[in-house]
C-alpha positions in Angstrom: 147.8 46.5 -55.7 144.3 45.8 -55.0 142.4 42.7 -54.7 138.9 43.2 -53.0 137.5 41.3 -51.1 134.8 39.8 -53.8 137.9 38.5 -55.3 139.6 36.6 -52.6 136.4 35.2 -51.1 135.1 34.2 -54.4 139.2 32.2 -54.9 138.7 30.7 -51.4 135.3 29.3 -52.3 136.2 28.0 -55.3 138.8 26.1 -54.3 137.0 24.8 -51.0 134.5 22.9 -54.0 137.5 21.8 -55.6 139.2 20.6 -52.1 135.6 19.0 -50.5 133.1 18.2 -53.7 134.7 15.5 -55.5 131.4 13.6 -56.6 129.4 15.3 -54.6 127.5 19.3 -54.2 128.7 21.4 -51.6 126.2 23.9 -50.0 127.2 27.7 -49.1 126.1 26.2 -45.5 129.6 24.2 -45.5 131.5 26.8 -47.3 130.7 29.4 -44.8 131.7 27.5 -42.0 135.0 26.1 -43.2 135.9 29.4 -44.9 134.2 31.8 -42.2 132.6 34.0 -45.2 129.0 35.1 -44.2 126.4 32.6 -46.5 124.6 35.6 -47.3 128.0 37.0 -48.8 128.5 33.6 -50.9 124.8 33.5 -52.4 125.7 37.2 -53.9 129.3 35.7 -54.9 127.8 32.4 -56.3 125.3 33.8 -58.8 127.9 35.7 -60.6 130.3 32.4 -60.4 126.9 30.7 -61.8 126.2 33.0 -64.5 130.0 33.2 -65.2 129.6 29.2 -65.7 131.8 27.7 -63.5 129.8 26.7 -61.0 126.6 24.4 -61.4 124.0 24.5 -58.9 121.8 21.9 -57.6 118.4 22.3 -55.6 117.1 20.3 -53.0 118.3 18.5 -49.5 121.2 17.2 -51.1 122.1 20.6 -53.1 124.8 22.6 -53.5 127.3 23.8 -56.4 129.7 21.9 -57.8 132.4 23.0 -60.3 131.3 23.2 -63.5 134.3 22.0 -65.5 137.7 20.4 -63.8 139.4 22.3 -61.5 142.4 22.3 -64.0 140.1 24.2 -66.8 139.4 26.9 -64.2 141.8 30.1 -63.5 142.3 32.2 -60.9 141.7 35.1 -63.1 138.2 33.7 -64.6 136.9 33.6 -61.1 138.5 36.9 -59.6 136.9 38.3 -63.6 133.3 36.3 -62.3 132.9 38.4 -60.0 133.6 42.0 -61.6 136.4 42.3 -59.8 139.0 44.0 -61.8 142.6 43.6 -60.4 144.2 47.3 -60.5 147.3 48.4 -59.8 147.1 52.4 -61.3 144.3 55.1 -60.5 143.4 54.9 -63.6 141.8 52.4 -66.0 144.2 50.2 -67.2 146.4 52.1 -69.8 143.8 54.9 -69.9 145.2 58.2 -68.3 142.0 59.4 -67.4 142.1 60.0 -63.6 145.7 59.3 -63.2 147.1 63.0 -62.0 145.4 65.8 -63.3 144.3 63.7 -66.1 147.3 63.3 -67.4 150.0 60.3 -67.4 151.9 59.9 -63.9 155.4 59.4 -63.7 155.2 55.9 -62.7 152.2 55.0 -64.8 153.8 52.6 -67.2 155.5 51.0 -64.7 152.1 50.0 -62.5 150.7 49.4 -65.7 153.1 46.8 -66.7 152.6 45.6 -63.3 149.3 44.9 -63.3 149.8 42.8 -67.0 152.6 40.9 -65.2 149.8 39.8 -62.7 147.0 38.8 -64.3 148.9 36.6 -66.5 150.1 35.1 -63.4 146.7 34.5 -62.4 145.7 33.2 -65.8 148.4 30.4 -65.2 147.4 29.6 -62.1 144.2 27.0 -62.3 142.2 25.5 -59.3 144.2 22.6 -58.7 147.4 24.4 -58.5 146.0 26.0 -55.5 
């Protein structure tokens, strides 16, 4: 299995705004520090959580991001998705064979195949505020 790093950061971050912004923005400042993610590392992570819309962004002293809709309209796999993060558990693309072994099917390929199925709708059913 293989959940970069984009994912998890972008999870943690999403659910320190749901954890410490009720009614108000939270800055990447905040984040950073409570999460220990670099800031530079959230702005790149926040503009595709922008664009993604689930995040809102607001400018000035008090700015910051907020989440764009309730934290129980929100799923883990919409913001590990955000960030182009794909979740993969085969070498090769989903049910695709191409660069599983020798471009041909693997042994096990249905089986990690099915796995990774099993856990994105997992992640699908997990929202914000379960977390």
């Amino acid at each position: 299995m293989k959940l970069s790093t984009k994912g998890r950061y972008a999870v943690m971050a999403m659910v320190d705004i749901g954890l410490n912004g009720e009614g108000r923005t939270v800055s990447l400042a905040e984040i950073s520090v409570r999460q220990d993610i670099s800031q530079e590392y959230l702005e790149q992570l926040f503009g595709k959580l922008r664009r993604a819309g689930l995040v809102a962004s607001a400018r000035g002293a008090a700015g910051g991001y907020t989440l764009a809709r309730p934290a129980t309209d929100i799923t883990l796999a919409e913001v590990i998705e955000a960030v182009d993060e794909p979740l993969r558990v085969t070498r090769c693309d989903g049910d695709a064979v191409e660069g599983c072994v020798k471009g041909e099917r693997c042994c096990a390929h249905d089986l990690w195949s099915s796995l990774g199925r099993q856990m994105m709708y997992f992640l699908e059913s997990v929202t914000l505020e379960d977390v």
